[in-house]
N, C-alpha and C positions, 0 to 999 in steps of 0.2 A: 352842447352849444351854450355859452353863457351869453343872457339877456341881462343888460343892468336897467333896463327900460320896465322889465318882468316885474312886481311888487306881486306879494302874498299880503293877502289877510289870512289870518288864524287866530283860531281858541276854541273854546268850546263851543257847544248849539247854545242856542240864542243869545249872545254876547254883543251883537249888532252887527255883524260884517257886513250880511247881508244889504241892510240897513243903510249904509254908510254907501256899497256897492251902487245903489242906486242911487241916492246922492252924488257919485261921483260922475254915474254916466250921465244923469240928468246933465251936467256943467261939458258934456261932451267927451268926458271921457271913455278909452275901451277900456272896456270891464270883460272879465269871462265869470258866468255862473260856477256855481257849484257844482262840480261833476256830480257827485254824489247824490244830491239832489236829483239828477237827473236821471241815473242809476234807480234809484228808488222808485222813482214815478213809475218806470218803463217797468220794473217789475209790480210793482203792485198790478197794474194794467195786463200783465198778464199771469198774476197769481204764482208768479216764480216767489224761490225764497234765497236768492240771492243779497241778503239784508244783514245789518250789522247784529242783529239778533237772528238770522238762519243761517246760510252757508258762507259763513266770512270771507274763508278765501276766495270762493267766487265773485262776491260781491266787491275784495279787491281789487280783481283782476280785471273786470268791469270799470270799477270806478280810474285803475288805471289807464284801460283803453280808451276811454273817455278822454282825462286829463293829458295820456299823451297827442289826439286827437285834437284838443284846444290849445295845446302849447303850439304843436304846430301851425294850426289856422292861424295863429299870432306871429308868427318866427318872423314875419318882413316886416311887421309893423315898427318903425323906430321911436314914437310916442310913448309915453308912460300907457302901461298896461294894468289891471289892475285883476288879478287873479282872486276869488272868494276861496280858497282852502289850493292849495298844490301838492303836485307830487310827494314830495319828502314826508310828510305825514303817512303816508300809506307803509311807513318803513314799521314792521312787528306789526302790523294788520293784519288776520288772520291766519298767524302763524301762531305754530305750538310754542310754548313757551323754550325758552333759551334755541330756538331753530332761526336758522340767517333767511334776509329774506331771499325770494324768489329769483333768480339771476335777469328774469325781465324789470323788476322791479328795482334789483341793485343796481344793474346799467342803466335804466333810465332814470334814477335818481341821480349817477355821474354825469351823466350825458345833458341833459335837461336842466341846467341851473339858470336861478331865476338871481334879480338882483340879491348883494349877499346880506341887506336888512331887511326882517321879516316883520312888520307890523301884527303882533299880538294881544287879541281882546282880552280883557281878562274876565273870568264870571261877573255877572251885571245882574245881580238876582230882580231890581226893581225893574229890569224890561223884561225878563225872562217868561217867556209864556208856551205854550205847547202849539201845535200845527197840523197838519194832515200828517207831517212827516215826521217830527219832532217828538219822539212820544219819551225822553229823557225827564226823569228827574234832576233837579237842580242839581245835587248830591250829585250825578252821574255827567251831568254838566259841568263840573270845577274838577273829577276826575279827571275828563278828557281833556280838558284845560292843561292840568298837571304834566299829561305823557306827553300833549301836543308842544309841550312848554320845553321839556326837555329834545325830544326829536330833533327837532331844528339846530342845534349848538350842536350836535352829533354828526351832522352832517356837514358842516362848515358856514351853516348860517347864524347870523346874530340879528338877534328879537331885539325889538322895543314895542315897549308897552304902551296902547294905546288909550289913553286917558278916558275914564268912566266920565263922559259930558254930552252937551245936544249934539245934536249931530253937524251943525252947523262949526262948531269948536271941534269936531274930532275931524272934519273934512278939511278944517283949517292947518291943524297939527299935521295930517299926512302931508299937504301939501309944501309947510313949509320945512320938514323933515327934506322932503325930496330937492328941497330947493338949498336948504343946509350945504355947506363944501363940504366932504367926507373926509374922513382923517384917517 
């Protein structure tokens, strides 16, 4: 089902999405978390190791049942939506190198489209800080940047980059992106 109501953020960890996410809901907007985030909690809490450093693909599969889980909770909303990381990213997540992904994950990447511009943060070393969750070096931060960067235009989405500024200028920039005519 295609949502053009659907917006992604994406990039790397600590890039501000988050950041920005509550910013936006603060003004009334829906927002959905981080699956991922949320994936992690739930393991750490029970000493699983379904984690981006233990059993990847587990922790894909997780982080997708999640994300397809909050696509859906959203499907009737007709408001701008405001997603912190989506589906499409999870594509070559723990998979063996040159291996396609998962046929759950290839159909709900078809099936599941979100609007077709994806708001991407780029590394922001000056806000960059570590978290209960977050245990990335920077270095490994502007990696994930890079694959997250490419993923998206693989799938049929096109990025824009969202400006390294306060937060108040980058809530501005989404919004008037959104409000922009498309071409």
């Amino acid at each position: 089902m295609y949502k053009a109501n659907f917006h992604i953020f994406t990039g790397g960890p600590g890039a501000g999405k988050t950041t920005l996410i509550e910013a936006l809901r603060a003004k009334g907007y829906a927002c959905v978390d981080e699956a991922a985030r949320h994936v992690l909690r739930g393991q750490a809490a029970v000493g699983g190791n379904a984690t981006h450093d233990g059993d990847r693909a587990r922790y894909r599969d997780l982080v997708l049942d999640r994300s397809l889980a909050d696509y859906r909770a959203m499907a009737g909303m007709d408001a701008p939506v405001f997603f912190d990381r989506a589906i499409p990213e999870l594509s070559g997540y723990g998979n063996a190198p040159g291996e396609a992904d998962p046929p759950p994950l290839a159909r709900a990447i078809a099936e599941c489209r979100y609007n077709a511009t994806v708001f991407l943060f780029p590394p922001w070393e000056a806000i960059y800080c570590h978290d209960d969750l977050r245990k990335h070096s920077f270095a490994e931060a502007v990696a994930t940047y890079e694959t997250i960067a490419a993923i998206y235009p693989r799938h049929g989405y096109r990025t824009v980059e969202v400006p390294r500024a306060r937060v108040e200028a980058r809530t501005a920039f989404i919004l008037a992106t959104l409000a922009a005519p498309t071409r």
